[in-house]
N, CA and C atoms as a LAMMPS dump frame, in Angstrom:
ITEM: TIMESTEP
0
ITEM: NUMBER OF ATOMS
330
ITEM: BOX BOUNDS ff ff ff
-5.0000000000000000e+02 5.0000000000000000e+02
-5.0000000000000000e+02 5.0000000000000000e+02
-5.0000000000000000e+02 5.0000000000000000e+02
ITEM: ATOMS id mol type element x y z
1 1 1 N -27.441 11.378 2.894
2 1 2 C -27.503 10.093 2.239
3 1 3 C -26.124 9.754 1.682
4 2 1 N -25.388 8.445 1.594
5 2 2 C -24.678 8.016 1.577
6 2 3 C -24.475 7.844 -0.134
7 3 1 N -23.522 7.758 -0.529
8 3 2 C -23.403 7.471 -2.313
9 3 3 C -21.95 6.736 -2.616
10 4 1 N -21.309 6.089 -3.332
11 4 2 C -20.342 5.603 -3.666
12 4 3 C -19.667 6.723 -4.368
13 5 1 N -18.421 6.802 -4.152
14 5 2 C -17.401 7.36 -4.107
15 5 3 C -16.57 7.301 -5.653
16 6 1 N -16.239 8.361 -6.253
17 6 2 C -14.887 7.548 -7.345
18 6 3 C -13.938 7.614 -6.688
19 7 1 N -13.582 7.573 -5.744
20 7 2 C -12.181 7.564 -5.218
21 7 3 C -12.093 5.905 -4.639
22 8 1 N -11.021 5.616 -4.089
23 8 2 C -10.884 4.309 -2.973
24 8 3 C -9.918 4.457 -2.261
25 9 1 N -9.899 3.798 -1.537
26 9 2 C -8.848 4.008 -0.289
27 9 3 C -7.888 2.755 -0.617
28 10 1 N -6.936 3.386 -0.833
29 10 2 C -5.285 2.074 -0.583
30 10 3 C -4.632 1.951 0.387
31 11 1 N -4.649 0.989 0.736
32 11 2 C -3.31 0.756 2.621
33 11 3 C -2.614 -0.389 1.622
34 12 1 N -1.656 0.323 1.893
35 12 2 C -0.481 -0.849 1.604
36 12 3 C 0.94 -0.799 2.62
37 13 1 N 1.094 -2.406 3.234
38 13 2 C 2.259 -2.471 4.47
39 13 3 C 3.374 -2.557 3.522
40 14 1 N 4.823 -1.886 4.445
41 14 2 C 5.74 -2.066 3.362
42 14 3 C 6.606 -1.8 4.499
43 15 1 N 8.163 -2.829 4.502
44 15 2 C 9.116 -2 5.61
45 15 3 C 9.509 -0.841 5.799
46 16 1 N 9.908 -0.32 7.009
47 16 2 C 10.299 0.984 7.013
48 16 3 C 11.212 1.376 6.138
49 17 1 N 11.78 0.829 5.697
50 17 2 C 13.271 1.144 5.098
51 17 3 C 12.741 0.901 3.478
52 18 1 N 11.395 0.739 3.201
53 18 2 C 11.084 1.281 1.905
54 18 3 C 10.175 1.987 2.167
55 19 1 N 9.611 2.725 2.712
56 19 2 C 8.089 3.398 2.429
57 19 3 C 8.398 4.719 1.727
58 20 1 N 9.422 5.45 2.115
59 20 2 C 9.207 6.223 1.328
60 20 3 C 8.788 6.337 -0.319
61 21 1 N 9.839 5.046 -0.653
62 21 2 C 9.888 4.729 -2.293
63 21 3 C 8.34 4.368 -3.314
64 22 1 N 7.224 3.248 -1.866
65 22 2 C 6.105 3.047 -1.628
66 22 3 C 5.386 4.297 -2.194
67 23 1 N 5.183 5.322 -1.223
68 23 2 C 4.517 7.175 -1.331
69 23 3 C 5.217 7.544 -2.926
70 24 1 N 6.299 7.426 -3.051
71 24 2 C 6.448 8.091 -4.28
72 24 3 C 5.851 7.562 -5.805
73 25 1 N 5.726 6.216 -5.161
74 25 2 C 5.363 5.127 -6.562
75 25 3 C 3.833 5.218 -6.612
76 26 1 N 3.336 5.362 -5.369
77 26 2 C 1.664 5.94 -5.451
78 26 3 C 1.52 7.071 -6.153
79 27 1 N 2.298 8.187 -5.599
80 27 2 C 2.21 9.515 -6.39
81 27 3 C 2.465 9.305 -7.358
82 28 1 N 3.647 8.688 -7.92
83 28 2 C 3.795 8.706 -9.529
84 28 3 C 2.6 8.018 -10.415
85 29 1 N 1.694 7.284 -9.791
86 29 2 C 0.568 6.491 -10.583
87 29 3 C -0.532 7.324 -10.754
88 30 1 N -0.753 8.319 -9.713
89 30 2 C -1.32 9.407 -9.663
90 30 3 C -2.526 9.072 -8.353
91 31 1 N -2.09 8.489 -7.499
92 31 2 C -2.999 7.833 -6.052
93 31 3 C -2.495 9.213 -5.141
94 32 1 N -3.001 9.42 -4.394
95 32 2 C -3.039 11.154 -3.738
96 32 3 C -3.145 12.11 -3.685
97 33 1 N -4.273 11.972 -4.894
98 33 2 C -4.452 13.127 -5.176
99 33 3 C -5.639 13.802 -4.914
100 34 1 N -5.966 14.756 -4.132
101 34 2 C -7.134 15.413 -3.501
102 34 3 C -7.036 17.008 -3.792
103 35 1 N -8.259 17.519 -4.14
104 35 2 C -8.132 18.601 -4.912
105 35 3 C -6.925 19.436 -5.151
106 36 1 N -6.159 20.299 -4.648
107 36 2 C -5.142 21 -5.33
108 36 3 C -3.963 20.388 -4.937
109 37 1 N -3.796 19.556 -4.092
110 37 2 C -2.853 18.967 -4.026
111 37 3 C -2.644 17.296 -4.283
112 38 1 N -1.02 16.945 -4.053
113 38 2 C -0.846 15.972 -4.879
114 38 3 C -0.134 15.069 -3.578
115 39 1 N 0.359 13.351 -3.936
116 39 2 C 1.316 12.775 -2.958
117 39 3 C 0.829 12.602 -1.798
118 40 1 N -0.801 13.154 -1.685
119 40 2 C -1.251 13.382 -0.125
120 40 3 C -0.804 11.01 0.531
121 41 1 N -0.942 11.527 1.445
122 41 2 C -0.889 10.265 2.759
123 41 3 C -0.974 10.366 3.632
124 42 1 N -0.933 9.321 4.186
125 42 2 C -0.715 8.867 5.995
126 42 3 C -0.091 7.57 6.727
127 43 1 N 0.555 7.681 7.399
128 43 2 C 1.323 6.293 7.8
129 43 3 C 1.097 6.234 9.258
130 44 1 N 1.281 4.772 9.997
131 44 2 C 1.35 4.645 11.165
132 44 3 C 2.717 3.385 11.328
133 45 1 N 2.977 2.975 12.321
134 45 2 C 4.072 2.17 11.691
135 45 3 C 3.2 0.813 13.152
136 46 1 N 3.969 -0.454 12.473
137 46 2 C 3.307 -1.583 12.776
138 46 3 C 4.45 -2.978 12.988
139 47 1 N 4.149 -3.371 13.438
140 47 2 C 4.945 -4.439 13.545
141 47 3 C 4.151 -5.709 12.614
142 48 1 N 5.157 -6.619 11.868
143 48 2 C 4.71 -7.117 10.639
144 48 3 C 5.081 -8.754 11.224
145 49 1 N 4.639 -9.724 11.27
146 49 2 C 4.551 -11.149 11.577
147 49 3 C 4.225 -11.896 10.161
148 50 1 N 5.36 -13.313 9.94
149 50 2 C 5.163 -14.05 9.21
150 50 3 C 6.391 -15.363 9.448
151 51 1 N 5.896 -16.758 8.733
152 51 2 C 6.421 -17.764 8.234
153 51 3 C 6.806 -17.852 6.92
154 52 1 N 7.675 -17.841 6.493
155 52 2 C 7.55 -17.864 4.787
156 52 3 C 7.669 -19.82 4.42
157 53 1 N 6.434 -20.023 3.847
158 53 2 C 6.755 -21.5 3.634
159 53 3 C 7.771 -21.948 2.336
160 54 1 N 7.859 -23.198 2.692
161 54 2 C 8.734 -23.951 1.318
162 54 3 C 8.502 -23.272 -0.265
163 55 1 N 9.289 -22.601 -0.827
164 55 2 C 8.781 -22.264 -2.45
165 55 3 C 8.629 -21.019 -2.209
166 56 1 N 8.447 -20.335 -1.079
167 56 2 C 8.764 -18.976 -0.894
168 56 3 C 9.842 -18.134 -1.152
169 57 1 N 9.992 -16.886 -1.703
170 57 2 C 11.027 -16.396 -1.711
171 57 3 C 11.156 -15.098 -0.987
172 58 1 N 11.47 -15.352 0.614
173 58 2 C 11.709 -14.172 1.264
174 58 3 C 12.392 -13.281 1.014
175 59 1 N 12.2 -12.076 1.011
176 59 2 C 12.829 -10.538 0.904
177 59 3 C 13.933 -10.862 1.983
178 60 1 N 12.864 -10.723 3.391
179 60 2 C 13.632 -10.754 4.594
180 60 3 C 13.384 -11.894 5.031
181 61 1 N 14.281 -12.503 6.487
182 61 2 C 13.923 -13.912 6.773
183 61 3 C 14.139 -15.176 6.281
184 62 1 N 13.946 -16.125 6.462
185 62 2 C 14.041 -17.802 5.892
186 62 3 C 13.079 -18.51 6.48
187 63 1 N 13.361 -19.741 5.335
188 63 2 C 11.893 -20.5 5.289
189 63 3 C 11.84 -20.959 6.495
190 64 1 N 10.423 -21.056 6.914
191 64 2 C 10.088 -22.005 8.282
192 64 3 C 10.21 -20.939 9.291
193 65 1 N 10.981 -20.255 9.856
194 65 2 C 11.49 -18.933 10.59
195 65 3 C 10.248 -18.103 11.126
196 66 1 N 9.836 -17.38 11.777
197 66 2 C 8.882 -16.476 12.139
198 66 3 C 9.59 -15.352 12.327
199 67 1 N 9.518 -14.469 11.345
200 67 2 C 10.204 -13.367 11.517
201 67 3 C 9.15 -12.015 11.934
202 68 1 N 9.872 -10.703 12.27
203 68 2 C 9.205 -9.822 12.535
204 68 3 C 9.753 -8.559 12.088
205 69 1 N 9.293 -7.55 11.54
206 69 2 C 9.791 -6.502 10.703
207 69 3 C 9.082 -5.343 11.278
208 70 1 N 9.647 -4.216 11.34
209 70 2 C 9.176 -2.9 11.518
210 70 3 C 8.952 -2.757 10.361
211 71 1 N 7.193 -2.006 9.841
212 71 2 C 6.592 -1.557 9.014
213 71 3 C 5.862 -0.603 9.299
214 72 1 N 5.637 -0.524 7.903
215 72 2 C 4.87 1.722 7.875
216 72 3 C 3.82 0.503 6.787
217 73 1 N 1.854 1.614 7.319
218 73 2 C 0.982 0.883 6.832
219 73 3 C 0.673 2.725 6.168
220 74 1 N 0.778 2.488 5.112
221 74 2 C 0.838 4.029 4.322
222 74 3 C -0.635 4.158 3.571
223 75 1 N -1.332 4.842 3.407
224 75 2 C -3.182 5.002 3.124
225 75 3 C -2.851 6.466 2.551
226 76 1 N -3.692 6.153 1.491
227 76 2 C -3.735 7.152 0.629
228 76 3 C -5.097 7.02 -0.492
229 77 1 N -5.772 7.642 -1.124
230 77 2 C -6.752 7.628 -1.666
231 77 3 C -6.554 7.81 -3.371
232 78 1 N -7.73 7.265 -3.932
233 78 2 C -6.645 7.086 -5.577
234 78 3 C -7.945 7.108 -5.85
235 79 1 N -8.67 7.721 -7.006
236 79 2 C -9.453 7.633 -8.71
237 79 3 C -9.689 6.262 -8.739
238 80 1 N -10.886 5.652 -8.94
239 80 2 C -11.201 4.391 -9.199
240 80 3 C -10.42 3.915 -10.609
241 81 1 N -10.587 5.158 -11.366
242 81 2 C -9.863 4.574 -12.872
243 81 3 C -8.075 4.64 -13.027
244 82 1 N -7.872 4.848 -11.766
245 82 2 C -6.382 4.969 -11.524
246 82 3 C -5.565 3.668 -10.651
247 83 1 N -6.464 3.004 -9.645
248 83 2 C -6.711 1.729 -9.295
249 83 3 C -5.431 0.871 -9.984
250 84 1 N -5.968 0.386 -10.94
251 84 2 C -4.915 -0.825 -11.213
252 84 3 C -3.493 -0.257 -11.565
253 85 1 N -3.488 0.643 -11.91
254 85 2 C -2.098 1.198 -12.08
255 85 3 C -1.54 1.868 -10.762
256 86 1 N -2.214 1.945 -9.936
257 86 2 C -1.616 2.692 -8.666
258 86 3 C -0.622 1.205 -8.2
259 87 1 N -1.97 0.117 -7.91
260 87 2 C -0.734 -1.164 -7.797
261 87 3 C -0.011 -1.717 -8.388
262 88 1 N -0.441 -1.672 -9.663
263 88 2 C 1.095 -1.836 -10.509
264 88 3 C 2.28 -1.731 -10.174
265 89 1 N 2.192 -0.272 -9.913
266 89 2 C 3.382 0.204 -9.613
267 89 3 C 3.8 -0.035 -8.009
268 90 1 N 3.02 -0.231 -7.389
269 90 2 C 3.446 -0.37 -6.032
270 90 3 C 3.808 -1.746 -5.999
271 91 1 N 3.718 -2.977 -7.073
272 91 2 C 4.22 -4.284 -6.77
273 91 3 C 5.245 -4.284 -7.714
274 92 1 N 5.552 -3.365 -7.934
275 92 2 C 6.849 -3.213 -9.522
276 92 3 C 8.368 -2.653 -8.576
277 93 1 N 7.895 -1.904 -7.204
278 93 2 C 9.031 -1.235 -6.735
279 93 3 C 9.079 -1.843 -5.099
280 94 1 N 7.616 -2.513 -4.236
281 94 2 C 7.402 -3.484 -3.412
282 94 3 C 8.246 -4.449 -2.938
283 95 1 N 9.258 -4.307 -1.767
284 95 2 C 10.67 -5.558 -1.489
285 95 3 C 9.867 -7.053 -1.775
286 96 1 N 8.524 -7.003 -0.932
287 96 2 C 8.07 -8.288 -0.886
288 96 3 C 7.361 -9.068 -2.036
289 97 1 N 7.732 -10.296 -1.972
290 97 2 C 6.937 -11.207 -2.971
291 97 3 C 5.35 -11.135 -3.214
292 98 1 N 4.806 -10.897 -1.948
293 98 2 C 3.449 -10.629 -1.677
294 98 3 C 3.087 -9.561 -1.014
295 99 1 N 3.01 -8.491 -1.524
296 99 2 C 2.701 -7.164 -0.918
297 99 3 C 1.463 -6.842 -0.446
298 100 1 N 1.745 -6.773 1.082
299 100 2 C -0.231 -6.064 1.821
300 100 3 C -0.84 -5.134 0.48
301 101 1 N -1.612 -5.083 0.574
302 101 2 C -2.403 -3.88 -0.523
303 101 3 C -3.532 -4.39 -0.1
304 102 1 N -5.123 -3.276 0.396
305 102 2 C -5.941 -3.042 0.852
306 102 3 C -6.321 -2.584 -0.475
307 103 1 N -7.513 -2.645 -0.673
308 103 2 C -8.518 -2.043 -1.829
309 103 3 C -9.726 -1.594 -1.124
310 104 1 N -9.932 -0.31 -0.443
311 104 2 C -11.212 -0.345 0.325
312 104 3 C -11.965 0.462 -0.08
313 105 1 N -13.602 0.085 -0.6
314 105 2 C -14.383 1.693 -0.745
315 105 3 C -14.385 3.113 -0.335
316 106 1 N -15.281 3.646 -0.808
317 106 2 C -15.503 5.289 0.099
318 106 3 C -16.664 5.266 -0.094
319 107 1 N -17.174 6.387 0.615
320 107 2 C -19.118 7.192 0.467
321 107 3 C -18.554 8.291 0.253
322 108 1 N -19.399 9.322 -0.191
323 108 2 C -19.663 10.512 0.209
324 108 3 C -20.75 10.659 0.205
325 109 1 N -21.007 12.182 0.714
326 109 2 C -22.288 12.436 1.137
327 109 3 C -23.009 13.431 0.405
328 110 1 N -24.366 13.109 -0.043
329 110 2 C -25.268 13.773 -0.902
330 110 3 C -25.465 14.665 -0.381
């Protein structure tokens, strides 16, 4: 039987040329952490598509433009009561104005 989880799952996209900083700012919030160990993750890397409209303030790119970025989509699992501070910090150290961040449940099993 299926049960809700205290944990949740975080994916957050971020360019290659920050992810590491990404993993460390999770770990420092305390997101990766699974029994004796700490910092746990996983990445795949992705190609990232966007327009940034008028009033935007691109990291990378210019307005109107369709740009495309090599990105790392980094997943890691975090304490429900650790949650808002995991993103905190991941939009405190985040290049982009609007940072991917996934908030997804878990089960485990009875």
């Amino acid at each position: 039987m299926l049960k809700p989880s205290d944990f949740i799952k975080l994916r957050v996209g971020v360019p290659v040329t920050h992810a590491d900083e990404i993993r460390a700012a999770l770990g420092r919030a305390g997101a990766g952490k699974q029994g004796p160990y700490e910092y746990c993750s996983s990445s795949f890397r992705v190609t990232g598509r966007f327009i940034a409209l008028p009033g935007a303030n691109p990291a990378i790119g210019e307005i109107g433009a369709m740009e495309e970025v090599e990105e790392e989509i980094i997943e890691t699992i975090c304490h429900k009561d650790l949650v808002a501070a995991a993103v905190k910090e991941v939009r405190r150290v985040h290049p982009y104005e609007e940072p991917p961040i996934d908030i997804m449940p878990r089960f485990d099993i009875e």
